[in-house]
MARROFI-252871 format. One record per residue (C-alpha): residue number from 1; residue in three letters; x, y, z. Coordinates in steps of 0.2 Angstrom, whole numbers, plus 5000, padded with zeros to 4 digits. Example, Ala and Ser with C-alpha at 12.3 -4.5 7.8 and 13.67 -1.06 7.14 Angstrom:
2
num=1; residu=ALA; east=5062; north=4978; up=5039;
num=2; residu=SER; east=5068; north=4995; up=5036;
END
This chain:
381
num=1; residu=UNK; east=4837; north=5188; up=5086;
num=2; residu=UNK; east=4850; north=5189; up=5100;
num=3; residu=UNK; east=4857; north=5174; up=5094;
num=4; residu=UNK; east=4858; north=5174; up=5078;
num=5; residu=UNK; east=4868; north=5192; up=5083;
num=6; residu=UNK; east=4880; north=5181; up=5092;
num=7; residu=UNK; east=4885; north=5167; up=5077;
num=8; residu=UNK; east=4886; north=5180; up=5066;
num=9; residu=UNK; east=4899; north=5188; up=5076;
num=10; residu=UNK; east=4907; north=5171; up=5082;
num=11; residu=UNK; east=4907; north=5167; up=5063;
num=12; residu=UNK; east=4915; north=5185; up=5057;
num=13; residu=UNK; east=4928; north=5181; up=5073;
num=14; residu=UNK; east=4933; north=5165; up=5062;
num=15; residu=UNK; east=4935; north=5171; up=5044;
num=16; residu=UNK; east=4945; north=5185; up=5051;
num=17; residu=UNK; east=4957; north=5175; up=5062;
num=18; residu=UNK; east=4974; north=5174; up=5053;
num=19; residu=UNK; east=4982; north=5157; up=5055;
num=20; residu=UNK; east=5003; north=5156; up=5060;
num=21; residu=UNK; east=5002; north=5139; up=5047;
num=22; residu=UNK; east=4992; north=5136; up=5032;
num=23; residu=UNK; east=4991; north=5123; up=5018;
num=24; residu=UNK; east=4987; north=5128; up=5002;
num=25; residu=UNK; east=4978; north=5117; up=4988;
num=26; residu=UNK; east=4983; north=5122; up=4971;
num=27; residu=UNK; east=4966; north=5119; up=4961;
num=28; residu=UNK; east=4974; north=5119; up=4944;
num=29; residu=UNK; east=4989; north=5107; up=4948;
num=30; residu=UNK; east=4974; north=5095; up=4957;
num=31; residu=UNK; east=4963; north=5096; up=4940;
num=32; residu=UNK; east=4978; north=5095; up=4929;
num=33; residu=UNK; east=4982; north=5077; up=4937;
num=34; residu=UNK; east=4965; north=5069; up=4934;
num=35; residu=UNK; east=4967; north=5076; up=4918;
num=36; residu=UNK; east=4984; north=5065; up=4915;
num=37; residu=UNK; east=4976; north=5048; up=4921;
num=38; residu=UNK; east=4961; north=5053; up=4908;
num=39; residu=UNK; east=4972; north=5056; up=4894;
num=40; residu=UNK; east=4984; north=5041; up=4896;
num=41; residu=UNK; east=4968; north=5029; up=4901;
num=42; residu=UNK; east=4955; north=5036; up=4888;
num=43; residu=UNK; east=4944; north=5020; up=4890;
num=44; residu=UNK; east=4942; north=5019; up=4906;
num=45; residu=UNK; east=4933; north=5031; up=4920;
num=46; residu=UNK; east=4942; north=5038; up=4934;
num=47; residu=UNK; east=4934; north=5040; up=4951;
num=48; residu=UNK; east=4946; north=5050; up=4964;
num=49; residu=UNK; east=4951; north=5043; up=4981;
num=50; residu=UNK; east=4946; north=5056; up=4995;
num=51; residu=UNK; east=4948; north=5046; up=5011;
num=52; residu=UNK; east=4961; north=5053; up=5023;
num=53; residu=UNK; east=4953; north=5070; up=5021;
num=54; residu=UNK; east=4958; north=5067; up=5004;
num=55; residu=UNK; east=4975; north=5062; up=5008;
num=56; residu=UNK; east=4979; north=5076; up=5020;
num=57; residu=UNK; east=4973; north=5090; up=5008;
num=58; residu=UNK; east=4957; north=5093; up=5014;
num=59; residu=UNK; east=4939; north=5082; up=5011;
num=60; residu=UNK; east=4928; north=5096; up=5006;
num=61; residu=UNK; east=4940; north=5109; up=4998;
num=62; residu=UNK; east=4945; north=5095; up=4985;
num=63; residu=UNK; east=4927; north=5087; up=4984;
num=64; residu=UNK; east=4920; north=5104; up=4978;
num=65; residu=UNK; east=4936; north=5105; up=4966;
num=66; residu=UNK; east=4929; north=5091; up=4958;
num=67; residu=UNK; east=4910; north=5091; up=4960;
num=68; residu=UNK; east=4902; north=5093; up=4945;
num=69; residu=UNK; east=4919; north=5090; up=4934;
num=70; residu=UNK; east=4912; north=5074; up=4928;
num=71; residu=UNK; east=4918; north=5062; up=4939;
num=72; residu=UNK; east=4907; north=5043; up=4942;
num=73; residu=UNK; east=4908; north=5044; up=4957;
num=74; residu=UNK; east=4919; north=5051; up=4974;
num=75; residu=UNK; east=4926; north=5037; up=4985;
num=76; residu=UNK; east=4927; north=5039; up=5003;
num=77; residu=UNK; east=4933; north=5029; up=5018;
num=78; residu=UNK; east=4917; north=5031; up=5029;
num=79; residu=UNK; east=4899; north=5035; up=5030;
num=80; residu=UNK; east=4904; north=5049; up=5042;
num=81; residu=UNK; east=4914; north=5055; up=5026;
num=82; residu=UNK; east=4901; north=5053; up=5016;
num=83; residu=UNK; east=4889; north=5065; up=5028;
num=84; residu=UNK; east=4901; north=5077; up=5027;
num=85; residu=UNK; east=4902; north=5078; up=5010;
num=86; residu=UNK; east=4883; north=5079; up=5009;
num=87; residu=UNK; east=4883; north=5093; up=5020;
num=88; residu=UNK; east=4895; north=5102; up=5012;
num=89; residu=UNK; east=4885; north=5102; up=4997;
num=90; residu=UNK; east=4893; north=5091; up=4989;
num=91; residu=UNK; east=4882; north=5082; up=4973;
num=92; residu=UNK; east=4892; north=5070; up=4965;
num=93; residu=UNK; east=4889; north=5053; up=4968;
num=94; residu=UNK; east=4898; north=5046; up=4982;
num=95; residu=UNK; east=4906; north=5026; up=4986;
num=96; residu=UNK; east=4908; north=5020; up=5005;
num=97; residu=UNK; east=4925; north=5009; up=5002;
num=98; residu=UNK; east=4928; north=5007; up=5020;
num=99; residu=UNK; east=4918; north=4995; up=5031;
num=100; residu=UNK; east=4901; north=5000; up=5035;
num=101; residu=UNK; east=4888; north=4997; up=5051;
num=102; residu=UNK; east=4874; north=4986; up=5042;
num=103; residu=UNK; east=4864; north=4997; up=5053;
num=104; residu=UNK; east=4869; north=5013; up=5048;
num=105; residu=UNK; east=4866; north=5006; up=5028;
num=106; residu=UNK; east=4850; north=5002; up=5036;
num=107; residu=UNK; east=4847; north=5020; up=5041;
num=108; residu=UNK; east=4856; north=5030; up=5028;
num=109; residu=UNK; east=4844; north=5046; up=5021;
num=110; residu=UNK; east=4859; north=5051; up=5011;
num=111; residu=UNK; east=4854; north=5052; up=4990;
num=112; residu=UNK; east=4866; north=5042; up=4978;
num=113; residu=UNK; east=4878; north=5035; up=4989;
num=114; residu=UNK; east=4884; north=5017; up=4988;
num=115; residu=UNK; east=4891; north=5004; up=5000;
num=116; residu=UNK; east=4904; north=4992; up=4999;
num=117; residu=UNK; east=4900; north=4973; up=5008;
num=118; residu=UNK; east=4914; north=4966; up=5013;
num=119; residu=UNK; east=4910; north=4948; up=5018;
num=120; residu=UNK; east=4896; north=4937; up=5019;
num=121; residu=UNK; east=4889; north=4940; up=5035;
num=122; residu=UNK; east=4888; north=4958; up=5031;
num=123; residu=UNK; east=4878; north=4954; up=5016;
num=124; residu=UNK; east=4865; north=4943; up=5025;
num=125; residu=UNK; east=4862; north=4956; up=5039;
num=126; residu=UNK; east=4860; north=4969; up=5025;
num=127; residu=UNK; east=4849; north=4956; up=5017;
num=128; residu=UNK; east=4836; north=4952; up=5031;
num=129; residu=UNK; east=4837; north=4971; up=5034;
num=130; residu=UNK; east=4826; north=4971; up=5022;
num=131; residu=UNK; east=4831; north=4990; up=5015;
num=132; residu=UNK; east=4834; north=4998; up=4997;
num=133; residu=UNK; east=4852; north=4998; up=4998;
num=134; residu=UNK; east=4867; north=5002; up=4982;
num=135; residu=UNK; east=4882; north=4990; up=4986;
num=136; residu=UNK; east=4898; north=4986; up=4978;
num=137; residu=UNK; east=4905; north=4970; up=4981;
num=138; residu=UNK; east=4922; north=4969; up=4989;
num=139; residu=UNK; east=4933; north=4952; up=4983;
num=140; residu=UNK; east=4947; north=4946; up=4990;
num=141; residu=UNK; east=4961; north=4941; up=4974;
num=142; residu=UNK; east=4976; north=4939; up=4984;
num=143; residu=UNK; east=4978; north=4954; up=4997;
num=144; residu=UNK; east=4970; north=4943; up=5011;
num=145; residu=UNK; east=4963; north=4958; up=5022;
num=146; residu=UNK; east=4944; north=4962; up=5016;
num=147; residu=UNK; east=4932; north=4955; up=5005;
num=148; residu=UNK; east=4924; north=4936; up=5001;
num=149; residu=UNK; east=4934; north=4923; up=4992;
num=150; residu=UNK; east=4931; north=4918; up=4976;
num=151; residu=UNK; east=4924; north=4902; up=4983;
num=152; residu=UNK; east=4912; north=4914; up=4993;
num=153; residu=UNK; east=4906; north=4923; up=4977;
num=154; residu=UNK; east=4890; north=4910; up=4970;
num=155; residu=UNK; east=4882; north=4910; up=4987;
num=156; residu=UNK; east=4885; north=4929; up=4988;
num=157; residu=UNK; east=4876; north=4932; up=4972;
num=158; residu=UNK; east=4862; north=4919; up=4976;
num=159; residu=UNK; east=4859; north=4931; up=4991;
num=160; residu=UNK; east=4857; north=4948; up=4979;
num=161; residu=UNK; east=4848; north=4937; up=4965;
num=162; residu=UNK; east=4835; north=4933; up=4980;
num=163; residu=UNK; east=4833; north=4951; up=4987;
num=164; residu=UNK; east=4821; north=4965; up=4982;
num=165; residu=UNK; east=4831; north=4978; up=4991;
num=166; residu=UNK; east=4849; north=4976; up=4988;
num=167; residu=UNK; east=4855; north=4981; up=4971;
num=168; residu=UNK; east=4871; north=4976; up=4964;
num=169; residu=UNK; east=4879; north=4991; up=4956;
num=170; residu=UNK; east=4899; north=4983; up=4957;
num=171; residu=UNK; east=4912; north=4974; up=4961;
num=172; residu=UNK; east=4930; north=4980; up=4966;
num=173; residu=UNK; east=4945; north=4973; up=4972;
num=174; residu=UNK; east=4964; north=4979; up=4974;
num=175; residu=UNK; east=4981; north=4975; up=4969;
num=176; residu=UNK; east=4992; north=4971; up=4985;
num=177; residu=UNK; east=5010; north=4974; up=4976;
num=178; residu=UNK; east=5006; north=4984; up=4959;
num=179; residu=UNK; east=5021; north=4996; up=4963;
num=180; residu=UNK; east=5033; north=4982; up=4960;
num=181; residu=UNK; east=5039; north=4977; up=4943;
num=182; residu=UNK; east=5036; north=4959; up=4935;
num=183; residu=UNK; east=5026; north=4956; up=4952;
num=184; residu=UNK; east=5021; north=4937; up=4954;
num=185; residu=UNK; east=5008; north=4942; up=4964;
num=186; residu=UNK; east=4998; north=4954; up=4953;
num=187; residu=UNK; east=4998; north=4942; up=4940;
num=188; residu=UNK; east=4989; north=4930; up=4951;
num=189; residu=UNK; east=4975; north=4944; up=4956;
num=190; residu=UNK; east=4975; north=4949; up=4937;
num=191; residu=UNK; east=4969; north=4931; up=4933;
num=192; residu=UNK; east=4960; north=4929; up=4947;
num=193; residu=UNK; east=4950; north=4945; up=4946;
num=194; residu=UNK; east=4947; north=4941; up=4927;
num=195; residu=UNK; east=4938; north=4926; up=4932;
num=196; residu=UNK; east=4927; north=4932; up=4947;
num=197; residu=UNK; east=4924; north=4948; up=4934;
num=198; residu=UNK; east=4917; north=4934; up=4919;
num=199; residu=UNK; east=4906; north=4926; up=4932;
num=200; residu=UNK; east=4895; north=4942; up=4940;
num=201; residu=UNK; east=4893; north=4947; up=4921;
num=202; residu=UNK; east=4885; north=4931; up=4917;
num=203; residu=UNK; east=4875; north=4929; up=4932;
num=204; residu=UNK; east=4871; north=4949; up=4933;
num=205; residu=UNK; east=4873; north=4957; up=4917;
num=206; residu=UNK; east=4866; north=4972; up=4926;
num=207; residu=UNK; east=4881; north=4976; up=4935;
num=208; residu=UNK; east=4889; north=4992; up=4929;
num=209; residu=UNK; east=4905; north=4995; up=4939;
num=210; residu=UNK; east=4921; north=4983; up=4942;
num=211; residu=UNK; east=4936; north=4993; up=4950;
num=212; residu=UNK; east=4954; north=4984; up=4953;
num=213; residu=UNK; east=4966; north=4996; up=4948;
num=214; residu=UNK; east=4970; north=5012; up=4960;
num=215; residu=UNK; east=4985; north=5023; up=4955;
num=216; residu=UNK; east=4998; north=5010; up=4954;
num=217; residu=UNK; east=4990; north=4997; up=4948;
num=218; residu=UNK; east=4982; north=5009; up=4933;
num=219; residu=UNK; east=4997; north=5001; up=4924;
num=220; residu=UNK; east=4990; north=4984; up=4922;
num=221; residu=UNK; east=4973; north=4992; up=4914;
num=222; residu=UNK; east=4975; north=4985; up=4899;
num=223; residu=UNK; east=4975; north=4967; up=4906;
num=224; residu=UNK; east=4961; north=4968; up=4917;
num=225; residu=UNK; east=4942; north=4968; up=4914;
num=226; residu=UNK; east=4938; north=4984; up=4922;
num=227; residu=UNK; east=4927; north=4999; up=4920;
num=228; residu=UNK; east=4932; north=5011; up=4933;
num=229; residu=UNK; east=4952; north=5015; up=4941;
num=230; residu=UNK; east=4951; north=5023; up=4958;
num=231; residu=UNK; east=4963; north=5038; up=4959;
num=232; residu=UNK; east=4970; north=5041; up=4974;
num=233; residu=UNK; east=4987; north=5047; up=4976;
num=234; residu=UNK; east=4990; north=5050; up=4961;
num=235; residu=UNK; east=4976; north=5063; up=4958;
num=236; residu=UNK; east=4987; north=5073; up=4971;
num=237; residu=UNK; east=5003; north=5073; up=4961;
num=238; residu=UNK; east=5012; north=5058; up=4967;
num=239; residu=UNK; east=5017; north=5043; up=4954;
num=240; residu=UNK; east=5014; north=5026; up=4963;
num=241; residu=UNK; east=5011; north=5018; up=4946;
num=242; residu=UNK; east=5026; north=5011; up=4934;
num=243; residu=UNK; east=5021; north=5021; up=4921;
num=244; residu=UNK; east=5032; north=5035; up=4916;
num=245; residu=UNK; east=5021; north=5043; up=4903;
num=246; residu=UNK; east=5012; north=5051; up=4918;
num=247; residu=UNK; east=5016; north=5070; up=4923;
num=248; residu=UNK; east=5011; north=5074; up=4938;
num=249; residu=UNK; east=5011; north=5089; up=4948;
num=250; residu=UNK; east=5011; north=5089; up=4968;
num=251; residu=UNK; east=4996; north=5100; up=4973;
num=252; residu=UNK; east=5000; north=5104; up=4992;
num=253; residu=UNK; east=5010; north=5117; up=5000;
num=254; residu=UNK; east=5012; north=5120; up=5016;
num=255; residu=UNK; east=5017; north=5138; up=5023;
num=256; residu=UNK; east=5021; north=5148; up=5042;
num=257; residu=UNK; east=5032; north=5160; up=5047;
num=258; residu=UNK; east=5048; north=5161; up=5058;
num=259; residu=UNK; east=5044; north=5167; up=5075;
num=260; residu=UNK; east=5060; north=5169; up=5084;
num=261; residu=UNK; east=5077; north=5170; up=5076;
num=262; residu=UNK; east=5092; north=5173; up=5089;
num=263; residu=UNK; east=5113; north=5170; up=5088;
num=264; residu=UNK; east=5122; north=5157; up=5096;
num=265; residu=UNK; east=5140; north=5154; up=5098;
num=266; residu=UNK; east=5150; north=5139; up=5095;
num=267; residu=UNK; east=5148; north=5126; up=5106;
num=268; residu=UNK; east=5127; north=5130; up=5112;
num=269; residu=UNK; east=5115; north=5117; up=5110;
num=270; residu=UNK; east=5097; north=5119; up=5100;
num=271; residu=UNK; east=5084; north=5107; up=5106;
num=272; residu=UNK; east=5076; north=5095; up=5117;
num=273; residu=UNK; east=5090; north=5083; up=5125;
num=274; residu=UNK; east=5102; north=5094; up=5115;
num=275; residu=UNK; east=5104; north=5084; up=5101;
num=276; residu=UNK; east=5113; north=5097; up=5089;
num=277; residu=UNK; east=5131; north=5108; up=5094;
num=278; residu=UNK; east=5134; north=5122; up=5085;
num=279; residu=UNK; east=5152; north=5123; up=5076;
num=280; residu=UNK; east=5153; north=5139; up=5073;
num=281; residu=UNK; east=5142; north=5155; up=5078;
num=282; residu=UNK; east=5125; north=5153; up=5069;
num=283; residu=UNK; east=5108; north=5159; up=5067;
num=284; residu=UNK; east=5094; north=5151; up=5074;
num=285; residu=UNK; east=5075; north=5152; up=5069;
num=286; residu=UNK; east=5059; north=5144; up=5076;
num=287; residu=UNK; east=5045; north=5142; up=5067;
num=288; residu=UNK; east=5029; north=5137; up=5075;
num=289; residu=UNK; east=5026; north=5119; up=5068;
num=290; residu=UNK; east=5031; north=5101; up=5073;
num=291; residu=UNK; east=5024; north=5085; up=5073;
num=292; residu=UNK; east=5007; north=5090; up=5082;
num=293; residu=UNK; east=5005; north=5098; up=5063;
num=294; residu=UNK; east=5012; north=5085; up=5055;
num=295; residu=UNK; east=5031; north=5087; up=5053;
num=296; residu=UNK; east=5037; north=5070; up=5057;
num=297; residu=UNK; east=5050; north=5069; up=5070;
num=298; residu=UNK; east=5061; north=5056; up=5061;
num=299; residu=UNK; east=5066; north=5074; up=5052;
num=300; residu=UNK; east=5077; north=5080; up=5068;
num=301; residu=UNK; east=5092; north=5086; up=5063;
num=302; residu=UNK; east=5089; north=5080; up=5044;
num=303; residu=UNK; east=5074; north=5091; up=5037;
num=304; residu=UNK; east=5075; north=5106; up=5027;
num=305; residu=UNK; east=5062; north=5120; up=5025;
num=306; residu=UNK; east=5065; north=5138; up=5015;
num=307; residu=UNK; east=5066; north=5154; up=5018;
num=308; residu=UNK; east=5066; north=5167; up=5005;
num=309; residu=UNK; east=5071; north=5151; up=4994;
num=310; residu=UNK; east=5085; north=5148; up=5004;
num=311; residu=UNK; east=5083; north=5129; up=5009;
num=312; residu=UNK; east=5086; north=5130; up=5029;
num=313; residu=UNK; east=5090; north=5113; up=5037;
num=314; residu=UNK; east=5080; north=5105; up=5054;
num=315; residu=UNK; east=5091; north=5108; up=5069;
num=316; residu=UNK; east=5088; north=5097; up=5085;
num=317; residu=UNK; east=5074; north=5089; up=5089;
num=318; residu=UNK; east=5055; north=5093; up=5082;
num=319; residu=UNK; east=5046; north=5097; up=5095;
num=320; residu=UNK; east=5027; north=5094; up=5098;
num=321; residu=UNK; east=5023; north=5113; up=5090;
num=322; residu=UNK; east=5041; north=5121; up=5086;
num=323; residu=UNK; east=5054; north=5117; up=5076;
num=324; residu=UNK; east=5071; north=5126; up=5075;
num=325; residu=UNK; east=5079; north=5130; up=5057;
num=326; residu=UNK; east=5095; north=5136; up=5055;
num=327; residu=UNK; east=5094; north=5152; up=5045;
num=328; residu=UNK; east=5113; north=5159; up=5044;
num=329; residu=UNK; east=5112; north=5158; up=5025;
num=330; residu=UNK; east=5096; north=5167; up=5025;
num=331; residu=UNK; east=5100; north=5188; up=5022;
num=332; residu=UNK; east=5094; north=5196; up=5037;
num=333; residu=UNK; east=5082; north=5184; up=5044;
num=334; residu=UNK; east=5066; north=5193; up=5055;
num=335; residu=UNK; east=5052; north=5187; up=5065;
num=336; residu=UNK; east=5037; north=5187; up=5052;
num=337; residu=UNK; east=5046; north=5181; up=5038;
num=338; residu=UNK; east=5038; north=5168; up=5026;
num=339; residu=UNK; east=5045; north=5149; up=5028;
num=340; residu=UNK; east=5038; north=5136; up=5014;
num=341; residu=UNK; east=5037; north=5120; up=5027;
num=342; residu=UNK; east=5031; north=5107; up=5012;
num=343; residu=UNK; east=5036; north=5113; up=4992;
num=344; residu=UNK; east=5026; north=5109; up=4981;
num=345; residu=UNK; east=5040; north=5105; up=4968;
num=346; residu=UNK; east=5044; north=5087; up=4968;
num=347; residu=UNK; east=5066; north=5091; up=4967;
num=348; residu=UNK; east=5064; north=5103; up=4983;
num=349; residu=UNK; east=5074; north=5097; up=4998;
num=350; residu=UNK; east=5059; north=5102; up=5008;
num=351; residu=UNK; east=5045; north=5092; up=4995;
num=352; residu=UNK; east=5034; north=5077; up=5001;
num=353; residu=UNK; east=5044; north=5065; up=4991;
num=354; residu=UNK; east=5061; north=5071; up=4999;
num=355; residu=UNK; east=5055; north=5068; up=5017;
num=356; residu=UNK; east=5048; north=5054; up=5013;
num=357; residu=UNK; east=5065; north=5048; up=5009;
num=358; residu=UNK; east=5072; north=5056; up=5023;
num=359; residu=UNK; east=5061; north=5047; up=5035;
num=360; residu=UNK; east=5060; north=5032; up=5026;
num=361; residu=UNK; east=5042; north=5028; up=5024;
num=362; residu=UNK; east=5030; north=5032; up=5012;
num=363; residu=UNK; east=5023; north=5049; up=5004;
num=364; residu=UNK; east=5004; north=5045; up=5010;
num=365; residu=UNK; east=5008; north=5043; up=5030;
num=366; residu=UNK; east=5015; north=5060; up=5028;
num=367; residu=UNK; east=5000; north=5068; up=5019;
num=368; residu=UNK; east=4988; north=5058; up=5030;
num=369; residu=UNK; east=4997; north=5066; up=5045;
num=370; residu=UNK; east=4991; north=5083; up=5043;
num=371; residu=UNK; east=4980; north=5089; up=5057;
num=372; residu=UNK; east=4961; north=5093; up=5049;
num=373; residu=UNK; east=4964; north=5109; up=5061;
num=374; residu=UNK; east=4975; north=5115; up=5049;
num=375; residu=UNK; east=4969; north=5129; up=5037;
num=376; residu=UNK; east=4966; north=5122; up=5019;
num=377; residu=UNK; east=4966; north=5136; up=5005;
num=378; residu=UNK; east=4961; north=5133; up=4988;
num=379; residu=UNK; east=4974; north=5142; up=4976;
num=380; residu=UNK; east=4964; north=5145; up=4960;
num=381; residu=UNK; east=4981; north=5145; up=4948;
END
């Protein structure tokens, strides 16, 4: 009785704990971007991506957004991924697209979740294992990282043809440059893939699922022999793909509040190493985030975020857990005001897409950089 006392107190001290930075997950924008690859691919099934805690946004709060929202199935990087999703009450059915122990295949207790074999080793051990086991087949069409060789592929099926345990449910692969226009490259996998795809239908007509395409290369669907595209990016707002008939809406927003504001004079220096001079006397802010929450350092002295919807730009260096802002545009400035770190509208100096550009990288290291610490919100607008 003591106990349960004390975790219901210690679970009452959480919910009511009020966090200086959260991220928000806008349930409707998230829905609305499955619903665009649905409509513009009508004859083919999406599954959505959710590894990298579903690309930053949060594993759970966007697998119970979809659960039951008639999805084939939720694609994960991990079995620890997968266990999580189970545990959170999570129903729909689930494929490990990562490399798994053969062991841990071996002891899995989890309902409806599939694996993915990547070579033929894997597939022997899981073989002699002797276990009921799902598995999707990964081959390699080009990208040369995981997955057997076409050349691999008869001895692999003469190994699932011969087990009692291991059933084939499908067969997957993925485009190593779909992004690029008139790509060499993809045509190869396109043929190739077609090929491997004609062969596991003839020798296992059973086999129900053949994946290729993820966001980017959705634009090749109507070339390739596929049942499934695996959404990933995409399903979060961002358009890998070559396709412009897609609208999609970034789902993610990330917010704090400013924590110090003070005057300097020209002349004063903001930062570590004092990277930025002031010119003239200025207002300066800190807000309680940096690159220990995922606001990448290459944004020093180039970022923007907004306040009262006043873009504000990054002065001096990001530091672990602060960042300075300059906030001399900003009426009347005070310690508790709301900062938007990460907009949610693509054209905002402060969106993904913009500092992605800023930092000259790619919109998925900076999603897969939030901290799981971080407060996700489902927004249900």
């Amino acid at each position: 009785m003591i106990f349960q006392k004390i975790l219901r107190y210690l679970r009452s001290e959480r919910l009511s704990h009020k966090p200086l930075i959260e991220i928000f997950i806008y349930r409707n924008r998230l829905l609305h971007n499955l619903n665009q690859f649905r409509s513009v691919y009508p004859k083919i099934k999406i599954t959505p991506v959710l590894k990298g805690n579903a690309y930053g946004h949060g594993l759970l709060q966007v697998a119970r957004i979809l659960d039951g929202k008639g999805v084939p199935f939720l694609c994960v990087d991990s079995y620890f991924e997968a266990v999580q999703l189970r545990k959170g009450g999570i129903r729909s059915p689930i494929l490990v697209i990562g490399y798994t122990l053969p062991e841990n295949i071996a002891n899995n207790r989890l309902r409806d979740v599939a694996f993915s074999v990547m070579n033929l080793g894997e597939l022997r051990a899981l073989a002699q294992l002797s276990v009921p086991a799902v598995i999707h087949l990964k081959l390699d069409t080009g990208m040369h990282r995981h997955g057997m060789l076409p050349e691999e592929l008869n001895e692999a099926l003469m190994i699932l043809k011969g087990s009692k345990h291991l059933r084939l449910e499908g067969v997957f692969s993925h485009f190593a440059d779909a992004d690029t226009v008139d790509s060499e490259l993809t045509r190869k996998q396109i043929n190739v893939w077609n090929e491997l795809v004609k062969k596991v239908r003839r020798e296992m007509p059973a086999v129900s699922s053949f994946h290729i395409g993820a966001t980017a290369g959705s634009f090749y669907t109507n070339e390739v022999t596929a049942t499934h595209i695996r959404l990933g990016i995409g399903l979060y707002g961002f358009n890998a793909s070559l396709n412009t008939r897609l609208e999609l809406r970034p789902a993610l927003e990330m917010k704090t509040i400013l924590t110090s504001v003070r005057s300097i004079g020209p002349g004063e220096r903001v930062g570590y190493n004092g990277t930025f001079t002031a010119e003239k006397t200025m207002k300066i802010a800190s807000i309680p985030v940096g690159y220990a929450e995922g606001v990448d350092r290459r944004l020093s002295n180039k970022g923007y975020v907004s306040v009262k919807g006043i873009g504000c730009p990054i002065v001096g260096r990001v530091s672990m857990n602060i960042t300075s802002i300059d906030v001399s545009a900003v009426p009347d400035p005070k310690v508790g005001d709301e900062v938007v770190v990460v907009s949610k509208e693509s054209d905002d100096k402060n969106s993904i897409e913009s500092m992605s550009r800023m930092c000259e990288t790619i919109s998925y290291e900076l999603l897969a950089r939030f901290p799981t610490t971080l407060r996700r919100t489902v927004v249900y607008r």
